[in-house]
ROLUMSE-214929 format. One record per atom (N, C-alpha, C, O): residue in three letters; residue number from 1; x, y, z; atom name. Coordinates in steps of 0.02 Angstrom, whole numbers, plus 50000, padded with zeros to 5 digits. Example, Ala and Ser with C-alpha at 12.3 -4.5 7.8 and 13.67 -1.06 7.14 Angstrom:
// residues 2
balum|dogu|xx|yy|zz|fimi
ALA|1|50660|49716|50390|N
ALA|1|50615|49775|50390|CA
ALA|1|50660|49835|50390|C
ALA|1|50712|49834|50423|O
SER|2|50642|49888|50354|N
SER|2|50684|49947|50357|CA
SER|2|50645|50002|50394|C
SER|2|50670|50057|50402|O
// end
This chain:
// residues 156
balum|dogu|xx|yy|zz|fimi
UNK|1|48659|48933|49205|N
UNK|1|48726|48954|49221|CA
UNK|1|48736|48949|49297|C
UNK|1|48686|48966|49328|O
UNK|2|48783|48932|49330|N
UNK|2|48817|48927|49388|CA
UNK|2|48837|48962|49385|C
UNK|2|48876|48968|49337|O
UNK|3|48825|49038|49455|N
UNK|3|48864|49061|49468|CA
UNK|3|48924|49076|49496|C
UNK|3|48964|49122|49486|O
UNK|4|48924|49026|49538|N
UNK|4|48995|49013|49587|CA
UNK|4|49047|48988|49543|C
UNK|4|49107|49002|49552|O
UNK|5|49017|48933|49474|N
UNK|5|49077|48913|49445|CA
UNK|5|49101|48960|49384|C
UNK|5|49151|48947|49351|O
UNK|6|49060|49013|49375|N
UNK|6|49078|49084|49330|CA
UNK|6|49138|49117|49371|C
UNK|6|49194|49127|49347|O
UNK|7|49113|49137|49447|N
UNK|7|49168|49183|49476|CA
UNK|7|49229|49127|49480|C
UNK|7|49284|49151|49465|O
UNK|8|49228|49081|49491|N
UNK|8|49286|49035|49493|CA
UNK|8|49320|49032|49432|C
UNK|8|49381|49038|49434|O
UNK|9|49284|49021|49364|N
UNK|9|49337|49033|49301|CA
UNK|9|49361|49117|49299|C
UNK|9|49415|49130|49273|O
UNK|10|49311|49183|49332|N
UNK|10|49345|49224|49305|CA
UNK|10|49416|49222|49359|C
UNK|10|49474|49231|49341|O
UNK|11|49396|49208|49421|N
UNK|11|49448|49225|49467|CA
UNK|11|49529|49168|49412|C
UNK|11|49577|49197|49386|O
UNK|12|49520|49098|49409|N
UNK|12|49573|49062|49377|CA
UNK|12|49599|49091|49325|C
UNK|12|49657|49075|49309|O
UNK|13|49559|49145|49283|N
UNK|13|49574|49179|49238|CA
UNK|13|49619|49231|49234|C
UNK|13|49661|49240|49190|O
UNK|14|49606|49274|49296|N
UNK|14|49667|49324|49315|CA
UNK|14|49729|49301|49338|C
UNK|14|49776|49340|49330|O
UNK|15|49742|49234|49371|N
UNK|15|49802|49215|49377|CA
UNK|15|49819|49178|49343|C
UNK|15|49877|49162|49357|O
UNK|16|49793|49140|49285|N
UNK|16|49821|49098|49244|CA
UNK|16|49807|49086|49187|C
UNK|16|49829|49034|49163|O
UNK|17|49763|49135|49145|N
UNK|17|49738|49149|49087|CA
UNK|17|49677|49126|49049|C
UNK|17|49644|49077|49067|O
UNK|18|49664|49161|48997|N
UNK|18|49595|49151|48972|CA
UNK|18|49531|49195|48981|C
UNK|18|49473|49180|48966|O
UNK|19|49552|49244|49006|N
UNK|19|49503|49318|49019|CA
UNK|19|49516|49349|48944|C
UNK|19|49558|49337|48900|O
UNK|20|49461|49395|48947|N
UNK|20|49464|49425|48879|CA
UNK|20|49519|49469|48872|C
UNK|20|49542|49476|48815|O
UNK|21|49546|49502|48922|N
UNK|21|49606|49543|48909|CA
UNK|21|49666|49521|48904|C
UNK|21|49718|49552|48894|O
UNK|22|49657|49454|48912|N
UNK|22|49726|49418|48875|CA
UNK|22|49775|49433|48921|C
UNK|22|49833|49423|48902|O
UNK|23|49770|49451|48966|N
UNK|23|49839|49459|49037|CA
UNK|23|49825|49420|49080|C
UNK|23|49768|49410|49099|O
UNK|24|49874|49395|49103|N
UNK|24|49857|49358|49171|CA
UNK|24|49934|49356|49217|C
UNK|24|49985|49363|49183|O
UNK|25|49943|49346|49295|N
UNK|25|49961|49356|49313|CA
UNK|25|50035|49290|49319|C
UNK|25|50092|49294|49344|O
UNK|26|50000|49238|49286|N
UNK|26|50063|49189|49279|CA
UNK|26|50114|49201|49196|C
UNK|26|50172|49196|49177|O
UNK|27|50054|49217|49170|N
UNK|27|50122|49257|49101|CA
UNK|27|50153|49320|49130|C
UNK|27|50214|49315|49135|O
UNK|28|50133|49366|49147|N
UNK|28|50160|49401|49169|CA
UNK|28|50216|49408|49216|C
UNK|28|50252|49457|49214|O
UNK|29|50224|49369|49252|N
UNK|29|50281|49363|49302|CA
UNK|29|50309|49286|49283|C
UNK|29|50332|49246|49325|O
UNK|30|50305|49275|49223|N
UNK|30|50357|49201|49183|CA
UNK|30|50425|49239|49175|C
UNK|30|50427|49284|49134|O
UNK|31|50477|49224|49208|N
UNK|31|50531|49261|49177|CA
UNK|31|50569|49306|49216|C
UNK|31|50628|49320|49207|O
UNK|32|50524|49334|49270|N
UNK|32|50552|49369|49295|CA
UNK|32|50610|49346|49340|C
UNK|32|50612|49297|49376|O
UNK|33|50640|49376|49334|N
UNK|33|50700|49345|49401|CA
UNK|33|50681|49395|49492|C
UNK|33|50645|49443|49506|O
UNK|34|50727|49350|49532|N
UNK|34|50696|49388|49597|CA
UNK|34|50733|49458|49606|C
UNK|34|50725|49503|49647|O
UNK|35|50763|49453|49567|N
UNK|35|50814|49530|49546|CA
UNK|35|50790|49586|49540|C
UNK|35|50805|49641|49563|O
UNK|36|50722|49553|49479|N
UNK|36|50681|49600|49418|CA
UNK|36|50626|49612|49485|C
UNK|36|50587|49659|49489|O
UNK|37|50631|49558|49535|N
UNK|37|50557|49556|49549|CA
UNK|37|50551|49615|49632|C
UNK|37|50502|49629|49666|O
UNK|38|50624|49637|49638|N
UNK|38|50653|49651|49686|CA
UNK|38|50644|49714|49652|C
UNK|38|50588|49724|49677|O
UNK|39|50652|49754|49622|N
UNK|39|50684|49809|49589|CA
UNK|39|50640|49876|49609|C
UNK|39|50590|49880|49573|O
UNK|40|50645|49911|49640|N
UNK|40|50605|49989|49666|CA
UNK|40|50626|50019|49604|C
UNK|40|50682|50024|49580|O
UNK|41|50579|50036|49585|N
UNK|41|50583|50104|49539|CA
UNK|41|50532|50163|49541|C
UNK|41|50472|50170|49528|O
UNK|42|50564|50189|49556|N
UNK|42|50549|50277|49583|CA
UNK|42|50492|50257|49660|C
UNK|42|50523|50233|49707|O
UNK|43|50443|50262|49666|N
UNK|43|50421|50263|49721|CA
UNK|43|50363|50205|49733|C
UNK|43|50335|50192|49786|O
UNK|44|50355|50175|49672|N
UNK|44|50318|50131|49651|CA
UNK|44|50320|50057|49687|C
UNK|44|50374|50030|49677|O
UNK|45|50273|50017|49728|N
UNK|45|50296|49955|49752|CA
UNK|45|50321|49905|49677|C
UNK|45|50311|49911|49617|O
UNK|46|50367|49846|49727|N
UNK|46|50402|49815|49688|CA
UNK|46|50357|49760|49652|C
UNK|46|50300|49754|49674|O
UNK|47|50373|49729|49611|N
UNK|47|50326|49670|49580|CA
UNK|47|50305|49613|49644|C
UNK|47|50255|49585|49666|O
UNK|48|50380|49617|49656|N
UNK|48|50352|49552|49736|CA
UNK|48|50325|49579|49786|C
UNK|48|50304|49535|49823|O
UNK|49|50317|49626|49803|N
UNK|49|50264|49672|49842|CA
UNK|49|50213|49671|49835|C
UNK|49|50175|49662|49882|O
UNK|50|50188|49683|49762|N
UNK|50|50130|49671|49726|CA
UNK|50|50093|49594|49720|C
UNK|50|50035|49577|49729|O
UNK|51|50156|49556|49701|N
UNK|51|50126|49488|49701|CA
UNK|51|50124|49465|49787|C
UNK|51|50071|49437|49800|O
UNK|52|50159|49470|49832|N
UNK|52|50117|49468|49909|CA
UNK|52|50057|49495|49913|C
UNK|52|50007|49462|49927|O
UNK|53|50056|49569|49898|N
UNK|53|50009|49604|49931|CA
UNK|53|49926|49555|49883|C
UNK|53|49880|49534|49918|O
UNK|54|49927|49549|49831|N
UNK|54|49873|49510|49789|CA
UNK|54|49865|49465|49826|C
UNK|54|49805|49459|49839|O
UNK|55|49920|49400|49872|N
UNK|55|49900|49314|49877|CA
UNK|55|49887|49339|49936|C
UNK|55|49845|49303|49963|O
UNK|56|49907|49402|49984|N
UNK|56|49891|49420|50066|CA
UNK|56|49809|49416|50059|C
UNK|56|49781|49393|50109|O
UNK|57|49764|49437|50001|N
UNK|57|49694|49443|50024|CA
UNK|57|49667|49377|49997|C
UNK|57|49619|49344|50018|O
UNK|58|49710|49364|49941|N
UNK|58|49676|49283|49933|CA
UNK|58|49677|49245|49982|C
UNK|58|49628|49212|49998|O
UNK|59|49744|49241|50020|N
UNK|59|49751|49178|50083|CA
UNK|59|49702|49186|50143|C
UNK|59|49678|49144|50181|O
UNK|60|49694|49265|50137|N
UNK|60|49636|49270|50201|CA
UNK|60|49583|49271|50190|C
UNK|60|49554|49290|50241|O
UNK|61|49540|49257|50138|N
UNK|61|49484|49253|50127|CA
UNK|61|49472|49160|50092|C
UNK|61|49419|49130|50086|O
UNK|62|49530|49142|50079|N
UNK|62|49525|49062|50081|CA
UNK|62|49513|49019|50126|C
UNK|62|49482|48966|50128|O
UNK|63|49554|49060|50174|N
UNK|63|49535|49018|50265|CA
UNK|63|49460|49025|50283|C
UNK|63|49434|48979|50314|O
UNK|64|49416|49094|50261|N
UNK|64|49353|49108|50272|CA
UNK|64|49328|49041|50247|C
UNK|64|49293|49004|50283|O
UNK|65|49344|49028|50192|N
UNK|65|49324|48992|50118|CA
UNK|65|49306|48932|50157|C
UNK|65|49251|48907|50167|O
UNK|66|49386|48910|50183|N
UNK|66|49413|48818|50226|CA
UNK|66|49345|48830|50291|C
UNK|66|49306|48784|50304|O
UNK|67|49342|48865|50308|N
UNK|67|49283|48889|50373|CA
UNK|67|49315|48934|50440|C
UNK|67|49274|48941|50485|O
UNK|68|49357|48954|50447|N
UNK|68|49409|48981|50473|CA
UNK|68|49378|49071|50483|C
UNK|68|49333|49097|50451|O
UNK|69|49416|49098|50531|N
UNK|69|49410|49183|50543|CA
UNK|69|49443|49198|50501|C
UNK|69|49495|49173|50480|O
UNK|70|49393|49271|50472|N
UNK|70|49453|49310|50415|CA
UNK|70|49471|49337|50470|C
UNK|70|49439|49349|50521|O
UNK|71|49545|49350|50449|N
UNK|71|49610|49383|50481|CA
UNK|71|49653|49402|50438|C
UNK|71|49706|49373|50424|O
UNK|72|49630|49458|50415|N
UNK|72|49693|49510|50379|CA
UNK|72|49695|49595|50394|C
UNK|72|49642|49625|50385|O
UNK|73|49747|49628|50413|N
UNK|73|49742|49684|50406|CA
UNK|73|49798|49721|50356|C
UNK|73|49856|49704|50345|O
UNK|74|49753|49788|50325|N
UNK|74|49804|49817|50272|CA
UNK|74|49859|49831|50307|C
UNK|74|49908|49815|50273|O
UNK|75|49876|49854|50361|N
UNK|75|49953|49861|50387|CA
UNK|75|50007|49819|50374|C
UNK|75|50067|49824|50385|O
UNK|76|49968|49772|50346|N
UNK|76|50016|49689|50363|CA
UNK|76|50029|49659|50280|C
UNK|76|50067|49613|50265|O
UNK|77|49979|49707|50226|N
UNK|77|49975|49670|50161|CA
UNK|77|50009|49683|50123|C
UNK|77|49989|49675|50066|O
UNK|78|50078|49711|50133|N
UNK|78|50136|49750|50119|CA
UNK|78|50194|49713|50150|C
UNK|78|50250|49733|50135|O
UNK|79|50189|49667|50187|N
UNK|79|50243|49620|50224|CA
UNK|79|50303|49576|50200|C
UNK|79|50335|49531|50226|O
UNK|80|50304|49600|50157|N
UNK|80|50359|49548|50107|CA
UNK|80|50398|49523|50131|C
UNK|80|50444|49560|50147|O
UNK|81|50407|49437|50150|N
UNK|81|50461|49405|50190|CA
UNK|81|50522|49436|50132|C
UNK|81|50509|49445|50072|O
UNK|82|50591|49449|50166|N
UNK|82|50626|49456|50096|CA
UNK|82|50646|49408|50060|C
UNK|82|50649|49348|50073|O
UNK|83|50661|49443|50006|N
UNK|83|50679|49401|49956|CA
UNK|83|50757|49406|49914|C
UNK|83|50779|49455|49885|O
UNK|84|50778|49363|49920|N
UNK|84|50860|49356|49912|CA
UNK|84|50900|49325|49877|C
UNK|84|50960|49339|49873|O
UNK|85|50857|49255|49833|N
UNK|85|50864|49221|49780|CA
UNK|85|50798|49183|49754|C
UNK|85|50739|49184|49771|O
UNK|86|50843|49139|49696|N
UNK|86|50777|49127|49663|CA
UNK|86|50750|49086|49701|C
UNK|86|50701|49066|49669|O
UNK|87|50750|49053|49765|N
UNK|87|50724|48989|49789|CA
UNK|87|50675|49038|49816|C
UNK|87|50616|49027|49803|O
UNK|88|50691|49102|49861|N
UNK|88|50644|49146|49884|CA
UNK|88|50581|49176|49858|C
UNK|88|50539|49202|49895|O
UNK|89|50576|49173|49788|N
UNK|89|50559|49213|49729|CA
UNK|89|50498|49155|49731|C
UNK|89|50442|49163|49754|O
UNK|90|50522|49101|49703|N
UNK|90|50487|49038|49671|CA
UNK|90|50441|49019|49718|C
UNK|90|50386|49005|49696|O
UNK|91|50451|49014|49790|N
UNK|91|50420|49002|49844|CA
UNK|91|50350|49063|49846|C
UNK|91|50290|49052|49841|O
UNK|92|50379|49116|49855|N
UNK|92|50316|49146|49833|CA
UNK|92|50281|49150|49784|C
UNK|92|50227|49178|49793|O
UNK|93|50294|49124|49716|N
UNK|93|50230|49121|49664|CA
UNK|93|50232|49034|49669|C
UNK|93|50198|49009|49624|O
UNK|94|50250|49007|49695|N
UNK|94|50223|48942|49726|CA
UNK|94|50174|48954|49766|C
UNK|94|50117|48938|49748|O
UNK|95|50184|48980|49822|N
UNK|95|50122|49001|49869|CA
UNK|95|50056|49011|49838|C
UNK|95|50001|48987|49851|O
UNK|96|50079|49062|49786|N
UNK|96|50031|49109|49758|CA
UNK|96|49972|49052|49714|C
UNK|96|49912|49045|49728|O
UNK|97|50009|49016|49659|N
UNK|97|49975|48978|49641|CA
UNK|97|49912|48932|49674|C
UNK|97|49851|48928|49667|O
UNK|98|49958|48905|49710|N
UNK|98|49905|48841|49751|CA
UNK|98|49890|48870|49789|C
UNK|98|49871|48832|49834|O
UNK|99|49883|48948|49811|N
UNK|99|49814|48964|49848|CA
UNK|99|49759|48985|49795|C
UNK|99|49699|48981|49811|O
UNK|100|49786|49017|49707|N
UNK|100|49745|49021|49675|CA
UNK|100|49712|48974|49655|C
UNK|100|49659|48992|49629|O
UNK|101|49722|48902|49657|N
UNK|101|49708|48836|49641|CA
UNK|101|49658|48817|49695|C
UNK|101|49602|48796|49681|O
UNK|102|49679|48825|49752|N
UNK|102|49627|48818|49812|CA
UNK|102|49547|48847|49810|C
UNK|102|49492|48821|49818|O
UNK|103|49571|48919|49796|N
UNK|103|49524|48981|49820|CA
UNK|103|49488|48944|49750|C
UNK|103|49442|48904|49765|O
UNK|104|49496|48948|49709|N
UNK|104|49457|48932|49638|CA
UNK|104|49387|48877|49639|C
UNK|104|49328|48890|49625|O
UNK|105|49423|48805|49666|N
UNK|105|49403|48760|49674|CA
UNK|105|49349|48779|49744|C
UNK|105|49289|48772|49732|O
UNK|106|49367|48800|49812|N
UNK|106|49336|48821|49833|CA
UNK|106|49259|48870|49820|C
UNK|106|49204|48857|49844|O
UNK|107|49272|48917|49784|N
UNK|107|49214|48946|49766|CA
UNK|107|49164|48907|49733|C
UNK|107|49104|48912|49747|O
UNK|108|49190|48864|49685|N
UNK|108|49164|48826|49647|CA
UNK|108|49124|48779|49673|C
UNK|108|49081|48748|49641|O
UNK|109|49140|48771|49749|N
UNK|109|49086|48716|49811|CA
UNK|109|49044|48738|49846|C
UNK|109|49018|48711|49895|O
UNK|110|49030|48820|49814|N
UNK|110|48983|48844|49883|CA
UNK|110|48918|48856|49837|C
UNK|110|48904|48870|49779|O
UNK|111|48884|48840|49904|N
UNK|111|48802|48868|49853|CA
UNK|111|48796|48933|49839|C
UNK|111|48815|48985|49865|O
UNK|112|48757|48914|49778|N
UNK|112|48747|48993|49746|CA
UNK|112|48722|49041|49792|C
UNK|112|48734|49101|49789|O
UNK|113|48675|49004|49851|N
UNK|113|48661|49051|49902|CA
UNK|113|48675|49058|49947|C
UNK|113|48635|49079|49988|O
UNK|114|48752|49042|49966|N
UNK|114|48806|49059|49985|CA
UNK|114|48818|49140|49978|C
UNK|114|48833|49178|50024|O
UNK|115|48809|49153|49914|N
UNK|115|48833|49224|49878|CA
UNK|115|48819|49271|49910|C
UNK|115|48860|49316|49922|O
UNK|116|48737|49274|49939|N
UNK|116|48680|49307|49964|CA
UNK|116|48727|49338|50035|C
UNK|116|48739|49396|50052|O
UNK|117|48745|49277|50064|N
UNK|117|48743|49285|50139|CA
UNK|117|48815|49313|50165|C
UNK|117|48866|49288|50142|O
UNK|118|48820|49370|50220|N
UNK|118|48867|49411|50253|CA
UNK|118|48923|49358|50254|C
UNK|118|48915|49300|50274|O
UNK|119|48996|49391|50225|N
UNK|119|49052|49362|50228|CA
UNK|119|49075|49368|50278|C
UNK|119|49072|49429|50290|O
UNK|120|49105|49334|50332|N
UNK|120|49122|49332|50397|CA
UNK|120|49091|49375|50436|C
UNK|120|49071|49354|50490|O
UNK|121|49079|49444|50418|N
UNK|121|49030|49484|50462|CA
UNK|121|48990|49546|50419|C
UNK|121|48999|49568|50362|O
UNK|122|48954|49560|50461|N
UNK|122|48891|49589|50395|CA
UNK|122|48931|49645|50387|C
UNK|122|48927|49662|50328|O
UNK|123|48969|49682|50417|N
UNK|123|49026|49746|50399|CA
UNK|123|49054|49748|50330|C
UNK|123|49062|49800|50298|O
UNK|124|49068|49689|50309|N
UNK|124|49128|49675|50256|CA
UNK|124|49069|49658|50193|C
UNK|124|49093|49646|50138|O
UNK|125|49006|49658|50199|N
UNK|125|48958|49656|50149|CA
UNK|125|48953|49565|50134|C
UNK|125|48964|49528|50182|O
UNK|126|48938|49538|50075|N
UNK|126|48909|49494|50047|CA
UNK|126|48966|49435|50031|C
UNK|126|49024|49454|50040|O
UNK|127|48957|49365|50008|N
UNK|127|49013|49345|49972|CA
UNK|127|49031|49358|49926|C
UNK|127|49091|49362|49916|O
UNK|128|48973|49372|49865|N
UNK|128|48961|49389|49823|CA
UNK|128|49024|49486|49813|C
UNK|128|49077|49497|49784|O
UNK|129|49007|49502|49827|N
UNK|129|49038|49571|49856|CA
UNK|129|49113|49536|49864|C
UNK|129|49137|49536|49807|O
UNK|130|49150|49512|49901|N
UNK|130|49213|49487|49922|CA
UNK|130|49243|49461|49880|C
UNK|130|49302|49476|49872|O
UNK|131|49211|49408|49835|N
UNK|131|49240|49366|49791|CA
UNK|131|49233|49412|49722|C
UNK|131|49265|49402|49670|O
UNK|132|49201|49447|49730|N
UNK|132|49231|49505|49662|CA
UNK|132|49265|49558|49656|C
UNK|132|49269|49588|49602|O
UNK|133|49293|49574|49708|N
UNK|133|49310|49620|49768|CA
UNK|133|49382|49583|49752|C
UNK|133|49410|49608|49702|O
UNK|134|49419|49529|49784|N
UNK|134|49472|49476|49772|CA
UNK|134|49487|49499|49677|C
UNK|134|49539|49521|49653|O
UNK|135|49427|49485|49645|N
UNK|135|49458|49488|49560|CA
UNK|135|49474|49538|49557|C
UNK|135|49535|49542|49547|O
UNK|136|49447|49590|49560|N
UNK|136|49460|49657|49534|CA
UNK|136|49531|49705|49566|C
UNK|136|49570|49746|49541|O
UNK|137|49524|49677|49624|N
UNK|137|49603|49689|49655|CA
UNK|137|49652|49660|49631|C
UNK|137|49708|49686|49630|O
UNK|138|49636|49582|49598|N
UNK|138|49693|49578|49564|CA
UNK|138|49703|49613|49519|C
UNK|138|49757|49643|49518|O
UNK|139|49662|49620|49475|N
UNK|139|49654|49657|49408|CA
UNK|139|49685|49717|49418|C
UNK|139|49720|49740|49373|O
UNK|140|49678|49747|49471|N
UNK|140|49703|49827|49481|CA
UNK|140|49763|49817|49482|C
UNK|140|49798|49851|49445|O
UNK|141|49799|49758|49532|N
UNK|141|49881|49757|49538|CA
UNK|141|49920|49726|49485|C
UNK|141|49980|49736|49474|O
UNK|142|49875|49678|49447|N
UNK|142|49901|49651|49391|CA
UNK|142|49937|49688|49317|C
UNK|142|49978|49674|49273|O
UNK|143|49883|49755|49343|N
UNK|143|49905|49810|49293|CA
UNK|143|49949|49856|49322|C
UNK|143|49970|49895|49279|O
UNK|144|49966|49865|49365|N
UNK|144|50017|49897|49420|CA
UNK|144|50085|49844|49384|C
UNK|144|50126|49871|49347|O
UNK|145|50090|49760|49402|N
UNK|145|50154|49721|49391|CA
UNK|145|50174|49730|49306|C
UNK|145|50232|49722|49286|O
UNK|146|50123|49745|49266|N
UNK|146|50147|49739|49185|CA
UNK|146|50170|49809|49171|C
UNK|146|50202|49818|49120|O
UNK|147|50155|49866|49217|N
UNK|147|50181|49929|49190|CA
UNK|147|50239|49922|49233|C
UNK|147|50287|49936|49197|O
UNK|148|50257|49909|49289|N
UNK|148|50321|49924|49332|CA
UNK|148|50361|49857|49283|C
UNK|148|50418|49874|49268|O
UNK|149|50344|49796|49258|N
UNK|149|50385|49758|49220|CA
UNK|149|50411|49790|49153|C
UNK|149|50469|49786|49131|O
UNK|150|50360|49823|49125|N
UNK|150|50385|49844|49045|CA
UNK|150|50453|49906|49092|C
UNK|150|50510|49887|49083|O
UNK|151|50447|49961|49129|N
UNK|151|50488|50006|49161|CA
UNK|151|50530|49961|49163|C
UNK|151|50545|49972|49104|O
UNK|152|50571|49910|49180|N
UNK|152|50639|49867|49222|CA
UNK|152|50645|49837|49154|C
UNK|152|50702|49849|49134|O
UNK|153|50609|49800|49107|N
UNK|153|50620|49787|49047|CA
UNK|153|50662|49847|49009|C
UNK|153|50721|49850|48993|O
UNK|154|50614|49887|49003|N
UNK|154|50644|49939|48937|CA
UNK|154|50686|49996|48968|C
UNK|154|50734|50018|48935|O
UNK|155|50671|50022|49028|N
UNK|155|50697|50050|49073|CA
UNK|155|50647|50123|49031|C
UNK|155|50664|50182|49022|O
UNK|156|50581|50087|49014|N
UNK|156|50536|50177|49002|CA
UNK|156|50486|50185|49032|C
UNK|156|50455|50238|49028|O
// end
């Protein structure tokens, strides 16, 4: 078994399906309009909030990926250029995609003992650590976008 090309199907998995929980983040936001995707309810971030704040740690840990400084801070992973129609909307799960397409393929080129070794700095722990770290955050917000979607759906 390859491990790099395991974390790479589970990571392709959370944004575009085929995980065992049968959710993924491109069914999930099929449909939505930038309306739906706009919509505050009660105190809760918005779906496009959510879907930034998810591609904000993918894009900065992709550049690590390309060979690049990570450069992200949480102050900033909340930044939502706005959004005002659907061209605005689409652009961001455009983004979103082909950095999930990137980051995927990327992992998929590094040596397994790659995994071992400090991700940009020994502070931030392992790659191994980071790149599961990346899934599981989606996973956390992914389930954050299907409960704030069923709320604006059903309005419950």
């Amino acid at each position: 078994m390859n491990l790099t090309a395991q974390i790479a199907r589970h990571f392709r998995e959370v944004h575009f399906g085929g995980n065992w929980t049968s959710v993924n983040l491109q069914d999930s936001l099929a449909g939505i309009t930038w309306q739906q995707a706009t919509t505050k309810v009660d105190s809760l971030n918005t779906i496009a909030a959510l879907v930034y704040h998810i591609n904000y740690y993918v894009s900065a840990v992709l550049k690590v990926l390309e060979g690049g400084p990570l450069d992200a801070h949480d102050k900033y992973s909340f930044d939502l250029p706005l959004i005002q129609s659907d061209e605005d909307w689409e652009k961001l799960l455009n983004k979103t995609w082909t950095d999930a397409r990137n980051f995927a393929n990327l992992i998929e080129q590094l040596p397994e003992s790659k995994l071992e070794s400090d991700f940009s700095e020994k502070k931030y722990g392992s790659y191994y650590r980071n790149l599961h770290g990346i899934i599981e955050h989606s996973h956390y917000h992914l389930g954050q976008i299907v409960l704030i979607k069923k709320i604006i759906l059903t309005g419950k």
